[in-house]
C-alpha positions in Angstrom: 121.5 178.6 41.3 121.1 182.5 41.6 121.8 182.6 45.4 124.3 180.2 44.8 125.9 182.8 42.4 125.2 185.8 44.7 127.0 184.2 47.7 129.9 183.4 45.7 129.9 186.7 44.6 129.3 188.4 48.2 132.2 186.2 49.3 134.5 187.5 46.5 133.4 191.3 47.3 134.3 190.8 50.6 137.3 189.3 50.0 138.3 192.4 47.5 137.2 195.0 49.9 139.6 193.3 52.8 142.3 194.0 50.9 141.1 197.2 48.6 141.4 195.2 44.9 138.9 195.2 41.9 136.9 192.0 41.5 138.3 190.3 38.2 140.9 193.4 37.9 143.4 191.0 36.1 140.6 190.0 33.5 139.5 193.7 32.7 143.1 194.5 32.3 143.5 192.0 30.0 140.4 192.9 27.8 141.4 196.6 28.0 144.8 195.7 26.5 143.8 193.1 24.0 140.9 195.7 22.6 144.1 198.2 22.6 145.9 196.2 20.1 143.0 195.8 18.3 143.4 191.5 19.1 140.4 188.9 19.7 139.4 188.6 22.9 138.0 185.0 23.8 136.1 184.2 26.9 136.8 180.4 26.9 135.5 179.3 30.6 132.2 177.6 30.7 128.8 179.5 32.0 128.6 179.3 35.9 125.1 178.0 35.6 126.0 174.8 33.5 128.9 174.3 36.2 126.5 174.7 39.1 123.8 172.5 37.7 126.6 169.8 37.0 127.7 169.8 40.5 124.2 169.8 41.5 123.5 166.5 39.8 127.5 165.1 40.8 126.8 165.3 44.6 124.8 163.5 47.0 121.0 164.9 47.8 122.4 165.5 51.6 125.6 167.3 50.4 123.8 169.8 48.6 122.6 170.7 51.5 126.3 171.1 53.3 127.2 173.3 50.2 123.6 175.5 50.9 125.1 175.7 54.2 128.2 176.8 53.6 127.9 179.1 51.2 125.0 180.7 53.9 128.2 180.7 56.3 130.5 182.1 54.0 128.0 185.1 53.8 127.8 185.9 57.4 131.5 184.8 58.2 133.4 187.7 60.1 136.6 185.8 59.3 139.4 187.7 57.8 142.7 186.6 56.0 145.9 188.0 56.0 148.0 189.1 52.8 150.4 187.0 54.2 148.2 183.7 54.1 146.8 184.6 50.7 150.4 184.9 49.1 151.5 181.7 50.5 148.5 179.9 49.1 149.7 181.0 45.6 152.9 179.6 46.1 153.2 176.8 43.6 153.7 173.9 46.6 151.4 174.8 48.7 148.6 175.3 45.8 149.1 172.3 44.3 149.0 170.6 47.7 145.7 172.1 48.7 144.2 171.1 45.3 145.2 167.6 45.8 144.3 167.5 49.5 140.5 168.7 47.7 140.3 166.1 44.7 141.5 163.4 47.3 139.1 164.3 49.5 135.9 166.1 47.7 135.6 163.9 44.3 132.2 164.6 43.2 132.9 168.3 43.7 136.3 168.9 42.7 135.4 167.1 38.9 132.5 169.2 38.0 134.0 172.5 39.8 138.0 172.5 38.5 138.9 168.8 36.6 136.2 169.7 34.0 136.9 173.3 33.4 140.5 172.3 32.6 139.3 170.1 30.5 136.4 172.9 28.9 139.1 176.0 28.4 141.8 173.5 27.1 139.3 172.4 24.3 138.2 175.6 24.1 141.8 177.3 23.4 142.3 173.9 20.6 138.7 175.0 18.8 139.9 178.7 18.6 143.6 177.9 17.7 142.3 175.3 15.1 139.5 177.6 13.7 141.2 180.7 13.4 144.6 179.7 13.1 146.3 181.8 16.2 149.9 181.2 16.6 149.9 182.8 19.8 147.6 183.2 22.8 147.9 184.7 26.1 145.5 183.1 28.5 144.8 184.5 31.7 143.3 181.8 34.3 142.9 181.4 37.5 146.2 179.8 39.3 144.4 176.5 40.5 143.6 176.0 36.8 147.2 175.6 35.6 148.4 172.4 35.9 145.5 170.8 35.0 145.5 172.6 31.7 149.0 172.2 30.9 148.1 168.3 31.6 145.4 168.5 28.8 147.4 170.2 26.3 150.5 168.6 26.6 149.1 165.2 27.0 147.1 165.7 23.6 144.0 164.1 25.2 141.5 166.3 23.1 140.8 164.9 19.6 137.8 166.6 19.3 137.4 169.9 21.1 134.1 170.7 19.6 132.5 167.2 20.7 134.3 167.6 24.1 133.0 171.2 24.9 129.1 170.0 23.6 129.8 167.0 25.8 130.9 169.1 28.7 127.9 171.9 28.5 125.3 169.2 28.6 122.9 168.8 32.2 123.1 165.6 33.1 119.2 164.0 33.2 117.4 163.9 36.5 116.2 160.8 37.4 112.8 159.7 36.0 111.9 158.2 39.7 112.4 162.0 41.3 109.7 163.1 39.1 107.3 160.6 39.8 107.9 161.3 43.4 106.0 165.0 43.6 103.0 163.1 41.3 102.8 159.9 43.8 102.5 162.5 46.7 99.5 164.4 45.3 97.8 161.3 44.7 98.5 159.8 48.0 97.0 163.1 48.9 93.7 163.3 47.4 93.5 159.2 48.0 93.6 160.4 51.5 90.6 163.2 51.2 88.6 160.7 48.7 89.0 157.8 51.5 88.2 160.3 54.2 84.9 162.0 52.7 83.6 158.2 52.1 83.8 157.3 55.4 82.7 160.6 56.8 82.3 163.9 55.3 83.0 165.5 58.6 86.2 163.8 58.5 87.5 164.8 55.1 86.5 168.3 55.6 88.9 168.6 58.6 91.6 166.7 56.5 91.0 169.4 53.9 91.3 172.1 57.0 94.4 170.9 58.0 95.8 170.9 54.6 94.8 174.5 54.3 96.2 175.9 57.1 99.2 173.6 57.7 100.8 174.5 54.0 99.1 178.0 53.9 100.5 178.7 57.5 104.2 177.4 56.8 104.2 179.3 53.5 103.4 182.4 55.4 105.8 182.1 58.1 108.4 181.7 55.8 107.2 184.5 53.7 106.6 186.9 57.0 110.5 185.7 57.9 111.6 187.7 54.4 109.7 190.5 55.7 107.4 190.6 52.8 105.2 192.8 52.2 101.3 191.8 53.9 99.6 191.1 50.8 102.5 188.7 50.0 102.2 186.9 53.4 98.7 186.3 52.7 98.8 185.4 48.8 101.6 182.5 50.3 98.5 181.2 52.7 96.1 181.4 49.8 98.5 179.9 47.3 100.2 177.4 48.8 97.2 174.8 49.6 96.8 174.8 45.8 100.3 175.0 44.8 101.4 171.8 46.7 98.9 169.9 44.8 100.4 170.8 41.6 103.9 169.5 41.0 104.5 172.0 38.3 103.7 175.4 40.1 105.5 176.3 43.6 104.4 178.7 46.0 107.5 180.6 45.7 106.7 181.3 42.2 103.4 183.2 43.0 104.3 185.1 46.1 107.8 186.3 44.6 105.8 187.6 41.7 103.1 189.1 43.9 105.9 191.0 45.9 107.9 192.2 42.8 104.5 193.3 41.8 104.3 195.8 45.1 107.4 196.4 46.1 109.6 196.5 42.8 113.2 196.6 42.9 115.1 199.9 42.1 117.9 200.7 40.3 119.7 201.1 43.2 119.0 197.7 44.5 120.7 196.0 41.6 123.7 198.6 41.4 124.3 197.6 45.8 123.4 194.1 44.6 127.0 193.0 45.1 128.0 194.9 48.3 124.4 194.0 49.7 124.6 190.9 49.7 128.4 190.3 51.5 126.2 190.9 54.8 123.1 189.0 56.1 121.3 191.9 57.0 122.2 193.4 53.0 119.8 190.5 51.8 116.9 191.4 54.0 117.7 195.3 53.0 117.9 194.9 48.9 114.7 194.1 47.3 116.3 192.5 44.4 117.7 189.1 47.1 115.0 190.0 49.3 112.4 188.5 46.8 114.8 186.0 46.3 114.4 184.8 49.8 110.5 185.4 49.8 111.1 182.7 46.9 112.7 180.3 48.8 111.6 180.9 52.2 107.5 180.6 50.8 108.7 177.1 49.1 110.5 175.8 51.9 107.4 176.2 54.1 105.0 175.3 51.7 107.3 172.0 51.3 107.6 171.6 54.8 103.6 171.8 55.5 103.3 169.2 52.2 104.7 166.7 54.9 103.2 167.9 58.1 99.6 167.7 56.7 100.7 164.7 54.9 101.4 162.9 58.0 98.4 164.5 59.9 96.3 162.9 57.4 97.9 159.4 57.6 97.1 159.9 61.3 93.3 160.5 60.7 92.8 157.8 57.9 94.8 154.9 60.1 92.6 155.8 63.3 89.1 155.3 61.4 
């Protein structure tokens, strides 16, 4: 979820710096003025986490994966856009074109993403207006937002805003079954070393070896590829052999804590956070996303190595 949010950010920096504007300029415009007149300022879109743990659990296990992706690509892209193309993509046709073209075609993204946020600020605006009795409100949304909101209000869909927004803030359960998974693979696991000690201590010992340095190994290449810090590399070794067998603790979680420990971010890291990170080489260079990818880079090689020596060891117990 965080470099989720920092990518979208980065790509949004970018985007402003192309074409020398302010970030959310319309929105700080509109607080400045409101707090001038001495008016209510409401913030009435839902939190970007909820939003992105909803999508999470909307799409596929494989498309989460093409999202990753492309928000990696949309980091590194050297792609630039005219003022000309961004105009006429804010021209009412054309907009509501491409926002069809992406329900039709992207369902499971386009509902948690824009369908429900309509759906959210509308019943948000009917909770305020209701509560406080405002006549009048200016609301200043994003353009692709507009006709679906117009949609809700005028079509008098929301009878109760305050059960609609609770409704529409809540994570959707993960499925039981995925969290038996990491359980049944630790005790496939030890099955595995219990079978191979009976038959020969020798044996198990080398399963328990290969366990060791096949997670440890991964976890420190993928920690050494963040250009950790040396201590950090070799906590991820020591850690992750233990870490895989618990479910509840990653790897990630102790080697990012072990390089914050050493190398803690500055103030300057977080202030650069944003321009930092519209480059691939930014992430490497800020300490504040660089233990970000020491966190995922230490888990995805610990995970990785959870199945290599996994597989290794179904090797060893089917050849005795």
């Amino acid at each position: 979820m965080v470099a989720a949010s920092l990518a979208l950010g980065a790509f949004q920096q970018r985007m402003a710096e192309q074409f020398d504007i302010e970030p959310g300029a319309e929105m700080r415009i509109a607080i400045k003025d409101a707090q001038a007149a001495n008016l209510p300022v409401l913030l009435i879109d839902r939190d970007i986490g909820i939003t992105m743990k909803r999508i999470y659990h909307k799409v596929s296990w494989w498309k989460r994966f093409v999202l990753f992706a492309g928000l990696i690509e949309s980091v590194i892209s050297k792609e630039k856009f005219s003022t000309e193309e961004i105009e006429r993509l804010k021209e009412g046709d054309i907009l509501e074109s491409s926002f069809s073209q992406f329900a039709e075609n992207e369902k499971d993204l386009f509902h948690p993403l824009i369908s429900e946020r309509d759906e959210y600020m509308s019943a948000r605006l009917l909770k305020e207006c209701f509560e406080n009795n405002y006549q009048h409100v200016l609301v200043v949304i994003g353009a692709g937002h507009l006709k679906g909101m117009v949609e809700q209000l005028e079509g008098n869909s929301i009878t109760n805003p305050s059960e609609r927004i609770t409704l529409l803030d809540a994570i959707p359960p993960s499925s039981p079954w995925l969290k038996l998974i990491p359980w049944l693979i630790l005790l496939i696991i030890l099955a595995g070393f219990v079978i191979g000690f009976i038959h020969n201590p020798e044996i198990g010992m080398g399963m328990v070896m290969d366990w060791i340095f096949i997670t440890g190994g991964l976890s420190a290449l993928g920690t050494a590829m963040a250009f950790a810090h040396p201590l950090s590399i070799l906590s991820a070794f020591l850690a992750a052999p233990l870490t895989t067998l618990h479910p509840a603790i990653g790897a990630g979680m102790v080697v990012a804590a072990v390089e914050a420990y050493l190398r803690k971010p500055k103030v300057s890291d977080f202030e650069l956070l944003r321009h930092d990170t519209t480059t691939l080489k930014g992430w490497w260079n800020n300490q504040v996303t660089r233990i970000l990818l020491i966190f995922i880079f230490s888990s995805l090689g610990a995970a990785i190595g959870t199945y290599v020596a996994g597989f290794r060891i179904f090797e060893q117990l089917t050849s005795i």
